[in-house]
Phi, psi and omega in degrees: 000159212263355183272314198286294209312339179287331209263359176287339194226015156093052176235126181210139196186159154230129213262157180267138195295016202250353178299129165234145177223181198191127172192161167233156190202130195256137177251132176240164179327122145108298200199156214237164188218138169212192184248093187237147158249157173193133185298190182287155225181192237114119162203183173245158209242086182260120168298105191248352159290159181271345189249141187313170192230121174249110177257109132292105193290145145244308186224137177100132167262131155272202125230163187257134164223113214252072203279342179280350221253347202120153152343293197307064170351132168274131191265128176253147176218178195307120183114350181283148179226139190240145171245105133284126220244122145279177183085003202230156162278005168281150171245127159302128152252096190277166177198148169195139198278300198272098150353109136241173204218108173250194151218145207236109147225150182282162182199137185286055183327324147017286183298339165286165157288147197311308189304300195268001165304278181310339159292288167316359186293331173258002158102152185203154095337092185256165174233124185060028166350151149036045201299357169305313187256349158288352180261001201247308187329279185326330176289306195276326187279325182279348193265319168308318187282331213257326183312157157276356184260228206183136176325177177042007166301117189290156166103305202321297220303301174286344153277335170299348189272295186321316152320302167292315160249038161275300185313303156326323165321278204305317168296313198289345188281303179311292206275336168296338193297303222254349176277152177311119178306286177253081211284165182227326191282142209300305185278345151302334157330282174284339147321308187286324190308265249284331189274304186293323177307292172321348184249341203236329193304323178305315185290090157315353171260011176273146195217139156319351161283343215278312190299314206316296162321323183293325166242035167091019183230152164310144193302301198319303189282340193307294191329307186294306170308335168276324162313325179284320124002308180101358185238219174192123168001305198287314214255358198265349207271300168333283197304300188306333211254330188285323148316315189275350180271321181301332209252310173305307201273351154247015142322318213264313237250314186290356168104008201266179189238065150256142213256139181301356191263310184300288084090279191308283145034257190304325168306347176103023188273190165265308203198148175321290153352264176319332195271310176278358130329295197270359168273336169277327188292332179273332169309286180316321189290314180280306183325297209285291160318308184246039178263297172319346186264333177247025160246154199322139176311125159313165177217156192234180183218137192259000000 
């Protein structure tokens, strides 16, 4: 029944019996991707998995009701893309007057960068986002559903892997949408650096004046913003690409086939060579740290 199948994935409700859904759904490591229709409704959506519910609307408006989020219920409609947080004691009450049509996948905020892992963390709502890579999302996750293939299959594990940072894209594309054009105060600043750098790290040719430039400031001030900050343009760019290569290689470690040159690659290094550069310089940094952290308080003498 179409009441078991909601209530299997924490969608609680009491339904009217004229209620119908229709849906399919492909599972890959880690995480589910499906297709649902459903007549009109009301229920409620409690996370109770730790990884977020990524909603792609198609057809049809709901609304959202959100109590950390406000009064106003949020209305999503086709082309909209919704973040539900899993792991929280918040409950989602979706509604919908009207027959609608999503495509629903969890996704692990986990996997992002610390910036926008935070921005999202209490779950967010967009409208028609980023649509090149929300139309790629939908394609690829429909290309899944409609397939025959089937786990221990060679190749799934890497379209589900492909599926998951395609989603990737598309929030960081989403949240790049939404951020403030002309931000002026030193930390909307480094917020917006930190949104690009997560969208640019990957182009081994991307260089900290390129940053400067992407947000309207001289290489001089970049500096200064990130120092006030505690870092540096350079080393912030160096962590996203070195996150992304640790997220490949235990991909790799997962039975997935990357190779160290592809590794580097896809993190944004020019070659293995750079990447193992940047993995001893943070070695060498955390040593180095934590030799300061254990050695004794000076003592002064009067």
């Amino acid at each position: 029944m179409a009441q078991d199948w909601l209530a299997e994935r924490d969608f609680l409700g009491d339904f009217d019996p004229d209620f119908r859904l229709v849906s399919d759904e492909i599972r890959f490591e880690g995480f589910r991707a499906g297709r649902i229709w459903h007549s009109e409704g009301a229920y409620s959506i409690a996370r109770s998995s730790q990884v977020a519910l990524l909603i792609v609307q198609i057809e049809g408006e709901a609304t959202l009701h959100v109590p950390m989020w406000g009064e106003k219920p949020k209305v999503i409609g086709p082309g909209d893309v919704a973040v539900l947080p899993g792991g929280g004691p918040s409950t989602f009450r979706f509604a919908a007057a009207r027959p609608v049509a999503r495509y629903q996948i969890e996704f692990d905020l986990a996997g992002l960068p610390a910036p926008a892992r935070h921005e999202l963390e209490l779950g967010m709502v967009f409208s028609q986002p980023a649509k090149a890579y929300r139309d790629a999302v939908v394609a690829t996750a429909n290309i899944a559903l409609n397939s025959t293939m089937v786990g221990g299959e060679a190749g799934f594990a890497d379209f589900g892997l492909g599926l998951r940072h395609l989603t990737t894209a598309l929030l960081l594309h989403a949240l790049e949408a939404t951020a403030p054009e002309h931000s002026e105060d030193a930390e909307s600043l480094h917020r917006a650096a930190l949104r690009v750098i997560a969208m640019r790290a990957t182009d081994p040719d991307f260089t900290v004046e390129e940053l400067a430039q992407a947000v309207g400031r001289s290489p001089r001030n970049l500096r200064h913003i990130f120092a006030q900050a505690g870092s540096s343009a350079k080393a912030a760019l160096t962590e996203e690409r070195v996150r992304r290569a640790r997220m490949h290689a235990a991909d790799a470690e997962h039975g997935r086939r990357f190779a160290d040159p592809e590794i580097a690659r896809l993190a944004g290094f020019r070659d293995v060579r750079a990447l193992r550069r940047a993995l001893a310089q943070r070695q060498g940094q955390a040593r180095a740290d934590s030799a300061r952290s254990d050695s004794p308080m000076p003592t002064h003498s009067h």
